[in-house]
C-alpha positions in Angstrom: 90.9 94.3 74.2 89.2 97.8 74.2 86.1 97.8 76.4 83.6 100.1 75.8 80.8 101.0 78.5 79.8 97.5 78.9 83.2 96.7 81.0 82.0 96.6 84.6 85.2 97.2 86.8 84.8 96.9 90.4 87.3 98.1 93.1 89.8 94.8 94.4 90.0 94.7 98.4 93.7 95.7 97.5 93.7 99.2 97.1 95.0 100.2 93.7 94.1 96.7 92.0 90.6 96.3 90.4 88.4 93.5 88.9 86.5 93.0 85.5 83.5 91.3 86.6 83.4 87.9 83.7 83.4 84.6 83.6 87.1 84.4 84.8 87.1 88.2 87.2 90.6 89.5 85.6 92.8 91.6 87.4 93.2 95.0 86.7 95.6 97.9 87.5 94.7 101.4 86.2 97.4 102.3 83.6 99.5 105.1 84.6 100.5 105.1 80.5 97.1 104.8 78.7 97.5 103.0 75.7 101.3 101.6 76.3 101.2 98.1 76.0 104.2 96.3 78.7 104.1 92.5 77.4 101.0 92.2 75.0 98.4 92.5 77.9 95.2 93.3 77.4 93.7 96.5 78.0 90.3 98.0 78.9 89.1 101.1 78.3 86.1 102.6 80.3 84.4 105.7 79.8 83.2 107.5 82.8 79.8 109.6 83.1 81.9 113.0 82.5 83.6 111.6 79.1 87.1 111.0 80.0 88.1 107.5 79.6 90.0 105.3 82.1 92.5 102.7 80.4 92.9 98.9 82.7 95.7 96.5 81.7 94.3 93.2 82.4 97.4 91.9 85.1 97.9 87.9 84.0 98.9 85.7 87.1 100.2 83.2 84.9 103.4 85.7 83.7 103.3 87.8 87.6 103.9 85.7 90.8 102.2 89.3 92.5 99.4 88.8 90.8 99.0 85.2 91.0 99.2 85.7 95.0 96.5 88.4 94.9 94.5 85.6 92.8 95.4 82.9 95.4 93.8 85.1 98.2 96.7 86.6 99.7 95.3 88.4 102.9 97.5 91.9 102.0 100.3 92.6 100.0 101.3 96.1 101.5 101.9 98.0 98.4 99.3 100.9 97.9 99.4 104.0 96.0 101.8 106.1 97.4 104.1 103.3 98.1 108.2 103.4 98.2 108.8 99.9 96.7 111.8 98.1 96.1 111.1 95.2 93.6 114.2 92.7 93.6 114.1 90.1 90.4 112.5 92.9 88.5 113.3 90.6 84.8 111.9 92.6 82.3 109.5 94.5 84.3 106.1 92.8 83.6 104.7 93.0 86.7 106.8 96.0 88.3 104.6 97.7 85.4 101.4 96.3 87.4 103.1 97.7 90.8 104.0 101.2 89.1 99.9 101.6 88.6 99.1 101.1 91.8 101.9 103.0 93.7 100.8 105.7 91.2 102.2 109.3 90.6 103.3 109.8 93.7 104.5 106.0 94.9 108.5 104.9 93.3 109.5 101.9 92.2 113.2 100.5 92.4 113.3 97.8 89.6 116.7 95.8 90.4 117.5 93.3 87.9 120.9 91.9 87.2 120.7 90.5 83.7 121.7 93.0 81.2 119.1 91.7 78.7 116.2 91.9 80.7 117.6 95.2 81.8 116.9 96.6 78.3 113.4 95.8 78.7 112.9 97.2 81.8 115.3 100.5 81.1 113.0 100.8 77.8 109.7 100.3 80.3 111.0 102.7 82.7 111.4 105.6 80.3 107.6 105.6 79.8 106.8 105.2 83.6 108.3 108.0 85.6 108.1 106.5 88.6 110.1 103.5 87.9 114.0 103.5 89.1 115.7 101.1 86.8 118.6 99.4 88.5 121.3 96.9 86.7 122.9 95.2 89.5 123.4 91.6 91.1 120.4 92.2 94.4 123.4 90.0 96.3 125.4 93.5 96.9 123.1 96.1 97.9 126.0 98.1 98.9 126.5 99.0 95.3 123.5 100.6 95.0 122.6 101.6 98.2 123.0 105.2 96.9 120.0 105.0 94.8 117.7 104.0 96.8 116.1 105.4 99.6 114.0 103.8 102.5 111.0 101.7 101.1 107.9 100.8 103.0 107.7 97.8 101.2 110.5 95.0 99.5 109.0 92.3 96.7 111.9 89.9 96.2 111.6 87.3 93.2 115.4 86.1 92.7 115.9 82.6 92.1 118.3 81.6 94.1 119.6 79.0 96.7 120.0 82.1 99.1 117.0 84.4 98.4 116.2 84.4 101.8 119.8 85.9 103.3 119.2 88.4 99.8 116.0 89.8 100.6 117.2 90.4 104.6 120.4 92.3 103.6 118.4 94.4 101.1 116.2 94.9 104.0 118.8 96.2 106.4 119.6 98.9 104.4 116.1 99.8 102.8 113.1 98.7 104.8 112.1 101.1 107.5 111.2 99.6 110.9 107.7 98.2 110.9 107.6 97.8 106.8 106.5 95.0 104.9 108.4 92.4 102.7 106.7 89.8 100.0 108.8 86.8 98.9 108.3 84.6 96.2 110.2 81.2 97.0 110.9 78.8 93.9 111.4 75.6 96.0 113.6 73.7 93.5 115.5 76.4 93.0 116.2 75.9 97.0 116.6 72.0 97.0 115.0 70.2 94.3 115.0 66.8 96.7 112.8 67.8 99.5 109.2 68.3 99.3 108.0 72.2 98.3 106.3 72.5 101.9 109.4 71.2 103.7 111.5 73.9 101.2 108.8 76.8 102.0 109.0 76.0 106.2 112.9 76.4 106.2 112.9 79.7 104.6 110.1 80.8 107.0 112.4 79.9 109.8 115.3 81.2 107.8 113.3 85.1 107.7 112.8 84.8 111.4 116.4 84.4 112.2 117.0 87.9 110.2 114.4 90.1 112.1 111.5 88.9 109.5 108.5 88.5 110.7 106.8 86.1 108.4 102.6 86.6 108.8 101.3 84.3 106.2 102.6 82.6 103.3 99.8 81.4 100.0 101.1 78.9 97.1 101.3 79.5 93.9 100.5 76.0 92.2 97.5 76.7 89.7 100.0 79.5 88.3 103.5 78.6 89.0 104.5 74.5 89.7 106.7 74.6 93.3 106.1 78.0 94.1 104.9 80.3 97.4 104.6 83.5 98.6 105.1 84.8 101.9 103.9 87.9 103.4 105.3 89.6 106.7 106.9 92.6 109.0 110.6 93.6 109.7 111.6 94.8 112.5 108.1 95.3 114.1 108.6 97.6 117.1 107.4 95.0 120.6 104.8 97.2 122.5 105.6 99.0 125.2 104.4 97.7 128.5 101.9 100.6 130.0 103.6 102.1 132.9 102.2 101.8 136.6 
């Protein structure tokens, strides 16, 4: 879709993420590759009053669980431009491409994915994208990549599996500074298929909080993605120091 003038985009409360005001609002991230296209999304092209043109990439929440938590309200998802990101579960890299927008230019994005195939797709995407860090390797061993990588203010962790809890707090021992954010998309039958979702969701809160996560608020994901939640919170978040007499 190329917009002409008549595209009114509007600034999202999340800094770096936008609207098109519609029928439907889509979400928007400013293309750091005007005219690249990651997975057939639509893209908007808006020129400004000086003649250069802007291009948007519509961001669909029905193929990003990111953007379907932005679309489900989610009160802040810590990545902003100028962000350090790790992104764990990167698949193919449709939505890391949404994240390398609004970390921008002078924000990185490491992109672990273990699948080789999807790996392609996001090596290929990274080429384009300089500030994408392609990494092929299982999330379960940071270890072997921990020479890649340096210390992130942020960690998005979408792995599917029984343990993605204990994954995303050993990637954050060695790559989340003190006070830094995490976002974790839980697939609850992935988990245990024979509980309820929201009995699924509350034991991986309490799991984070045994591992120095500090879980601050947690949105599902059910309009976009059957059994599925995000939560939102701190590591390590220094305790304040009690004023001295």
């Amino acid at each position: 879709m190329r917009g002409g003038n008549k595209a009114v985009i509007i600034p999202h409360r999340h800094e770096g993420v936008f609207i098109a005001k519609s029928k439907d609002d889509a979400l928007l991230t400013k293309s750091m590759v005007p005219g690249d296209s990651v997975y057939n999304e639509k893209r908007i092209s808006v020129q400004n009053e000086d003649g250069t043109k802007v291009e948007y990439r519509v961001w669909n929440p029905f193929r990003s669980k990111l953007g379907a938590a932005i679309r489900e309200g989610i009160d802040n998802i810590w990545i902003v431009p100028g962000a350090r990101v790790l992104y764990l579960g990167a698949a193919s890299g449709t939505s890391v491409s949404h994240v390398s927008d609004i970390v921008g230019p002078t924000g990185v994005v490491y992109a672990v994915e273990f699948s080789q195939r999807s790996g392609r797709d996001l090596v290929n995407m990274a080429k384009k994208r300089t500030n994408v860090m392609p990494i092929i390797e299982d999330a379960r061993h940071p270890s072997k990549y921990r020479m890649l990588v340096g210390m992130v203010d942020v960690i998005f962790s979408d792995v599917a599996q029984p343990d993605q809890a204990r994954i995303l707090a050993l990637n954050a021992a060695y790559f989340l500074k003190t006070g830094g954010h995490f976002v974790l998309s839980i697939k609850a039958n992935c988990i245990d298929s024979t509980m309820p979702a929201g009995k699924v969701y509350d034991g991986e809160v309490d799991r984070l909080r045994a591992d120095l996560l500090k879980p601050a608020e947690m949105v599902t994901l059910d309009r976009f993605e059957r059994d599925h939640a995000c939560v939102v919170g701190s590591y390590r978040v220094p305790k304040k120091q009690k004023p001295s007499a």
